[in-house]
Each structure stands twice: as structure tokens, then as C-alpha cells.
Biopython code that builds the backbone (N, CA, C, O; Angstrom):
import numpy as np
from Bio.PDB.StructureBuilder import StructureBuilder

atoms = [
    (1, "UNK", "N", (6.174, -90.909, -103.692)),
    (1, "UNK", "CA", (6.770, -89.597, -103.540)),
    (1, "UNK", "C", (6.260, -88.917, -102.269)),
    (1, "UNK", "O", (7.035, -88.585, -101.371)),
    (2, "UNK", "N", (4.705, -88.683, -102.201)),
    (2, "UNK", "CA", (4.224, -88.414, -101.140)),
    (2, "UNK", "C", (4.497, -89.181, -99.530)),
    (2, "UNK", "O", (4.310, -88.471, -98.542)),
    (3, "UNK", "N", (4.973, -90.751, -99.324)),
    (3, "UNK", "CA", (5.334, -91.227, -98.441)),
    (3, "UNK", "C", (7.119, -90.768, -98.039)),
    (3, "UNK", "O", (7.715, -90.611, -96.974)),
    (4, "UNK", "N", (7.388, -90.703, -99.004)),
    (4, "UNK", "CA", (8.857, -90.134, -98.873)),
    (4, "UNK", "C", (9.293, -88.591, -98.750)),
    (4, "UNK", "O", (10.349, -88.289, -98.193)),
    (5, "UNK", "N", (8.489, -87.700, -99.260)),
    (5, "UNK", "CA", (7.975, -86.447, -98.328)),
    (5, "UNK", "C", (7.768, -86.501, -96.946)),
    (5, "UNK", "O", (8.416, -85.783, -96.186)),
    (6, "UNK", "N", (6.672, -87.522, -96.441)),
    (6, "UNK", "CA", (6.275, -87.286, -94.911)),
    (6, "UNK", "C", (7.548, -88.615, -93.943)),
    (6, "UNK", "O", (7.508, -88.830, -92.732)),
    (7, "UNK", "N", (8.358, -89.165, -94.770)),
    (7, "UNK", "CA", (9.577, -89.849, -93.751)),
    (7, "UNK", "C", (10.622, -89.009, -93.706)),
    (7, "UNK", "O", (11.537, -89.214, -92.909)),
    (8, "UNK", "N", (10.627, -87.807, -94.671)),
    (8, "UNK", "CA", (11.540, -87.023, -94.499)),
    (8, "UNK", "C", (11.148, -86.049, -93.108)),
    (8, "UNK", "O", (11.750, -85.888, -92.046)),
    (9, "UNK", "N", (9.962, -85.535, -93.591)),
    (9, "UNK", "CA", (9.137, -84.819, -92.415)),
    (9, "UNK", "C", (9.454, -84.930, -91.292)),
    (9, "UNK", "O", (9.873, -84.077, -90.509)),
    (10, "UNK", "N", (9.131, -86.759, -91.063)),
    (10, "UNK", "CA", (9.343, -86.908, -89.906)),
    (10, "UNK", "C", (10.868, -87.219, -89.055)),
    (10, "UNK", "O", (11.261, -87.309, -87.892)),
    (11, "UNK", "N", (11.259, -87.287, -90.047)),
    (11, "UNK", "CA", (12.622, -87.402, -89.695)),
    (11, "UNK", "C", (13.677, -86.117, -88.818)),
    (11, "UNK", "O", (14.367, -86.050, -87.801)),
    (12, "UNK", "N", (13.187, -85.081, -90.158)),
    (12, "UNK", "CA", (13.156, -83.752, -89.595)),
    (12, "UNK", "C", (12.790, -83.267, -88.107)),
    (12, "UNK", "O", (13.439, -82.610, -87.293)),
    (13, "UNK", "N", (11.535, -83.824, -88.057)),
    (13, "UNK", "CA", (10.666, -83.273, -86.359)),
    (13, "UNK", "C", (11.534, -84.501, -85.527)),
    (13, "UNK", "O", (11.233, -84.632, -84.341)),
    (14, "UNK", "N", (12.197, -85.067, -85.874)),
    (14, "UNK", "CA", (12.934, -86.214, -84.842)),
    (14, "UNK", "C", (13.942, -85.563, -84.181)),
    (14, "UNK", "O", (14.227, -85.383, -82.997)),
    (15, "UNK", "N", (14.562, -85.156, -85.576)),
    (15, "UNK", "CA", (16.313, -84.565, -85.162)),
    (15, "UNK", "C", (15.748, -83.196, -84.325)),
    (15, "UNK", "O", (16.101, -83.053, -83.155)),
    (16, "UNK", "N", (14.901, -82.243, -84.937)),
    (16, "UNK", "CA", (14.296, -81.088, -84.244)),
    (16, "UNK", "C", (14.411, -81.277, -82.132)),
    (16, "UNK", "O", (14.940, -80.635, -81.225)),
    (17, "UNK", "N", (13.573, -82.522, -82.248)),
    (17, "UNK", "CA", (13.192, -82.818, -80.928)),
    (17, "UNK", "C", (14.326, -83.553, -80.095)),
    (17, "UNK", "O", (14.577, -83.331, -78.911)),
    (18, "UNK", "N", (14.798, -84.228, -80.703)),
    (18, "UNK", "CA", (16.234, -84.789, -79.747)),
    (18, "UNK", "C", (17.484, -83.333, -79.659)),
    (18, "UNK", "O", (18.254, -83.315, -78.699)),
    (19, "UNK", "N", (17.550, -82.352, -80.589)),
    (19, "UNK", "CA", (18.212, -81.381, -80.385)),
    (19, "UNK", "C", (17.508, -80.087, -79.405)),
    (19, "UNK", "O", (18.315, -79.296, -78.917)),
    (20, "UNK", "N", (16.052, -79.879, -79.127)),
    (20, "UNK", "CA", (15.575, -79.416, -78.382)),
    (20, "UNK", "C", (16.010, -79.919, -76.675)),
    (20, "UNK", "O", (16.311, -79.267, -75.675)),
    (21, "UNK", "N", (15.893, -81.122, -76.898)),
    (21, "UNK", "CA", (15.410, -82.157, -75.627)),
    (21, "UNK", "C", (17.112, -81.615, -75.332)),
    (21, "UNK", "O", (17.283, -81.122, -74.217)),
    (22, "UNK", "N", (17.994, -81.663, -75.992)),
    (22, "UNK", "CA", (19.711, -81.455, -75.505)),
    (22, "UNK", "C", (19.818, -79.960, -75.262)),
    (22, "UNK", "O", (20.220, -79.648, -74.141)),
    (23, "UNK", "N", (19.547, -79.039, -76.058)),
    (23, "UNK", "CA", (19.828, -78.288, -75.198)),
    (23, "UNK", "C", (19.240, -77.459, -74.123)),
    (23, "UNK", "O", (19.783, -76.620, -73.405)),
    (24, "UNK", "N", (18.020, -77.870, -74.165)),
    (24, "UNK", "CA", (16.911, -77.734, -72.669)),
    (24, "UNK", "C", (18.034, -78.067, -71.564)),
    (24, "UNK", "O", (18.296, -77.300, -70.637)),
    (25, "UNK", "N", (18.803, -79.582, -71.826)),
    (25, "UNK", "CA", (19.124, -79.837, -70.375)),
    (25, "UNK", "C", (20.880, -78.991, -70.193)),
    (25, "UNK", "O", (21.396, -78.874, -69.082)),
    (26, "UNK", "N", (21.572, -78.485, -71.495)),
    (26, "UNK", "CA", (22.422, -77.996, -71.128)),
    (26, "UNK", "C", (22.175, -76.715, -70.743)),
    (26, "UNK", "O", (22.951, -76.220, -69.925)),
    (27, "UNK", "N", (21.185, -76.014, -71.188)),
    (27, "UNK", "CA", (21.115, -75.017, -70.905)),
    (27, "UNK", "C", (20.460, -74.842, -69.213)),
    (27, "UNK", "O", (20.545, -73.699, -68.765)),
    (28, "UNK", "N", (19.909, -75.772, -68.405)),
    (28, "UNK", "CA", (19.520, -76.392, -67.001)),
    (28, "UNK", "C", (20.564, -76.259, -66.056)),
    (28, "UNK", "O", (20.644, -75.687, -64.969)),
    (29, "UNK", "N", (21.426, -77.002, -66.812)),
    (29, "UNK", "CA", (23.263, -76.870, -65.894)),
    (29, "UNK", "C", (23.267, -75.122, -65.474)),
    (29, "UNK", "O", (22.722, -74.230, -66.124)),
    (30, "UNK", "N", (23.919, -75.000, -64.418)),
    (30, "UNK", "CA", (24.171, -73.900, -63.423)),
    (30, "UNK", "C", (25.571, -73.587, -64.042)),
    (30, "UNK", "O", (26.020, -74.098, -65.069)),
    (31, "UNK", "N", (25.983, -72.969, -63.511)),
    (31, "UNK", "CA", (27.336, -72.269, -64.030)),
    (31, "UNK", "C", (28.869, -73.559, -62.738)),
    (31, "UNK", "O", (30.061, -73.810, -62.916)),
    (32, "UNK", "N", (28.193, -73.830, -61.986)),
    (32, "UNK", "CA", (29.010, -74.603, -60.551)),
    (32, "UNK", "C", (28.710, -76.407, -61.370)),
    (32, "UNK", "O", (29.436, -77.326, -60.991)),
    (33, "UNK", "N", (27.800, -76.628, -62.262)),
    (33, "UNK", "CA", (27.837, -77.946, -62.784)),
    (33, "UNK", "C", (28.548, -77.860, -63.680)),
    (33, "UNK", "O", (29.418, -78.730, -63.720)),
    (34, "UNK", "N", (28.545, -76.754, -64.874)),
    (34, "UNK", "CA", (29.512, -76.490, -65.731)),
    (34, "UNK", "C", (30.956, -76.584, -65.324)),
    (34, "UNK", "O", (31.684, -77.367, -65.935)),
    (35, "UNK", "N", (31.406, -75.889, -64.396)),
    (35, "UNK", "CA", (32.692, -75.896, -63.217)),
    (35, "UNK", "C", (33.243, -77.214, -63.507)),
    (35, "UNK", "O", (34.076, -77.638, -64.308)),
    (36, "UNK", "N", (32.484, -77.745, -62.565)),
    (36, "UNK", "CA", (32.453, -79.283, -62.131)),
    (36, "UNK", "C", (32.973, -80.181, -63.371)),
    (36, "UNK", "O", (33.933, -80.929, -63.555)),
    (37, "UNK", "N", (31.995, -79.788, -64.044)),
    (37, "UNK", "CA", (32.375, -81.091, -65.793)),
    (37, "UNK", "C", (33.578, -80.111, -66.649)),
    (37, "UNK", "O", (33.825, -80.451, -67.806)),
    (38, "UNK", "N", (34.365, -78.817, -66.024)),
    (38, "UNK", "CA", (35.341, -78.210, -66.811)),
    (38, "UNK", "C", (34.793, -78.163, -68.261)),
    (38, "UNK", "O", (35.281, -78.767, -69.216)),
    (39, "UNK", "N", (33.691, -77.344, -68.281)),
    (39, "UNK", "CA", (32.958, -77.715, -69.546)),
    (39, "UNK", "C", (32.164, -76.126, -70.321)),
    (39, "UNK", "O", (31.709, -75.259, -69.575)),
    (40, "UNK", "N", (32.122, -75.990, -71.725)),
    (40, "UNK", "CA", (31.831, -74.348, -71.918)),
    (40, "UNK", "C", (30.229, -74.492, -72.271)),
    (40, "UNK", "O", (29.972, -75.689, -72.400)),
    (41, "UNK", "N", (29.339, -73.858, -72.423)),
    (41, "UNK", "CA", (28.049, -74.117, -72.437)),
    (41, "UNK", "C", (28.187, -73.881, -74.004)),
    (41, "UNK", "O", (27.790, -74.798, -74.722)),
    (42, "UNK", "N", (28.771, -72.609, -74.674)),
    (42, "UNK", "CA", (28.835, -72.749, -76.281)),
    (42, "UNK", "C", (29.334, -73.810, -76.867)),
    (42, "UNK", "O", (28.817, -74.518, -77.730)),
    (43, "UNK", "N", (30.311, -73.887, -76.386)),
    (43, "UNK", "CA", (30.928, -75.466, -77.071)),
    (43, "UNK", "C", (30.336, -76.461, -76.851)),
    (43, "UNK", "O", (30.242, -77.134, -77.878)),
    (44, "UNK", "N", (29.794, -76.987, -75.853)),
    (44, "UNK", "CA", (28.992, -78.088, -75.572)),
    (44, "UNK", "C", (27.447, -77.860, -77.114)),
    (44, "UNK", "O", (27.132, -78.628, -78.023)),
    (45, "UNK", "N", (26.883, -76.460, -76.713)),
    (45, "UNK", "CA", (25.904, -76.632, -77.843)),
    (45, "UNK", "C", (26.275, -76.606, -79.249)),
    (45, "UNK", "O", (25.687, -77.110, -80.205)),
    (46, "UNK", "N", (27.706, -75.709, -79.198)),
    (46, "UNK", "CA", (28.161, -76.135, -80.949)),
    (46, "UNK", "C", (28.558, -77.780, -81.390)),
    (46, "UNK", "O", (28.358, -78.250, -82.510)),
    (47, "UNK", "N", (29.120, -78.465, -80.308)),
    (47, "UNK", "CA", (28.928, -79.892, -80.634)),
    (47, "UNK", "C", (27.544, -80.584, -80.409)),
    (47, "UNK", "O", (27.820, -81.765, -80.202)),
    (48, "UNK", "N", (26.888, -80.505, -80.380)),
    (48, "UNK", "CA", (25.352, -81.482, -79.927)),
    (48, "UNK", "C", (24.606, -80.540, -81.571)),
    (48, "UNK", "O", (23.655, -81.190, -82.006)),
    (49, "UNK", "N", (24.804, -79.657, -82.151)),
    (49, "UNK", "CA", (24.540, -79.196, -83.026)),
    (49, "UNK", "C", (25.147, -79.750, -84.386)),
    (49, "UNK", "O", (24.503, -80.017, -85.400)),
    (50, "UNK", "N", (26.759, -79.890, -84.168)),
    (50, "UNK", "CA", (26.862, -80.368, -85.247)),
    (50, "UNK", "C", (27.371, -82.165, -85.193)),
    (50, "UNK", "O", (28.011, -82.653, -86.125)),
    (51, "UNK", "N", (26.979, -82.949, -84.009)),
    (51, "UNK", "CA", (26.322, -83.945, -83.769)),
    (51, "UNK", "C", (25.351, -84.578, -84.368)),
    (51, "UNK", "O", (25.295, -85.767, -84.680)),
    (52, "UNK", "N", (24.407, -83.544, -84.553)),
    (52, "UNK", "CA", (22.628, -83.715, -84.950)),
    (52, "UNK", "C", (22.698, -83.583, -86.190)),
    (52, "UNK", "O", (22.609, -84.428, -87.081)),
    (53, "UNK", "N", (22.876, -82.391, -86.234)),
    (53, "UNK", "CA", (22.801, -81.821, -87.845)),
    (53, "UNK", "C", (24.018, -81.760, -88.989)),
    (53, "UNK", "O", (23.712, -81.206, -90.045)),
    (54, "UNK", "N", (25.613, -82.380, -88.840)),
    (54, "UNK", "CA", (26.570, -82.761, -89.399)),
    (54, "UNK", "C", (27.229, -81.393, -89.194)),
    (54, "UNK", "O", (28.366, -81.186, -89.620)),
]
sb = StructureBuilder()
sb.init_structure("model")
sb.init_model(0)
sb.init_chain("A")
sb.init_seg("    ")
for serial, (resi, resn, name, xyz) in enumerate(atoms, 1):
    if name == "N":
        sb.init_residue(resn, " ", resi, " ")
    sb.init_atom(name, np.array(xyz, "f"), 0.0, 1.0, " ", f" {name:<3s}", serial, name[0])
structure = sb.get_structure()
């Protein structure tokens, strides 16, 4: 029970950190890279959100 507590745990701090690590770099993009990729910065993070987290 206790090992399956801490794979959940860690599972948790996984998805946490690969969804950090994404939107660090969208939020990096300039408004002229956004341009470029014809791309919305909300929408980009509402998909990488429900990507991660369903």
C-alpha cells in the first residue's frame, strides 16, 4: 500500500514537472514567435494542460 502511495507520488511530481518544464518554454516565446507559429499562448497552454492532465 505504502509502495503504491509513493509510485503514485511520484508519478504526480513527474506530470507536475514535464507540465512546468512546457509552460516555462511557452511562456519564453515573444509575441513575433507566437506570430510566426500563427499560434495563441492560452490555447497552446489549455492544450499541454489537458495533454498532461486529460
Amino acid at each position: 500500500m505504502f509502495d503504491n502511495l509513493v509510485s503514485r507520488a511520484r508519478a504526480r511530481m513527474a506530470k507536475r514537472r514535464h507540465y512546468n518544464r512546457l509552460v516555462a518554454e511557452i511562456e519564453n516565446l515573444s509575441s513575433r514567435d507566437l506570430a510566426d507559429l500563427r499560434a495563441d499562448r492560452s490555447e497552446m497552454l489549455y492544450q499541454i494542460h489537458k495533454q498532461i492532465y486529460g
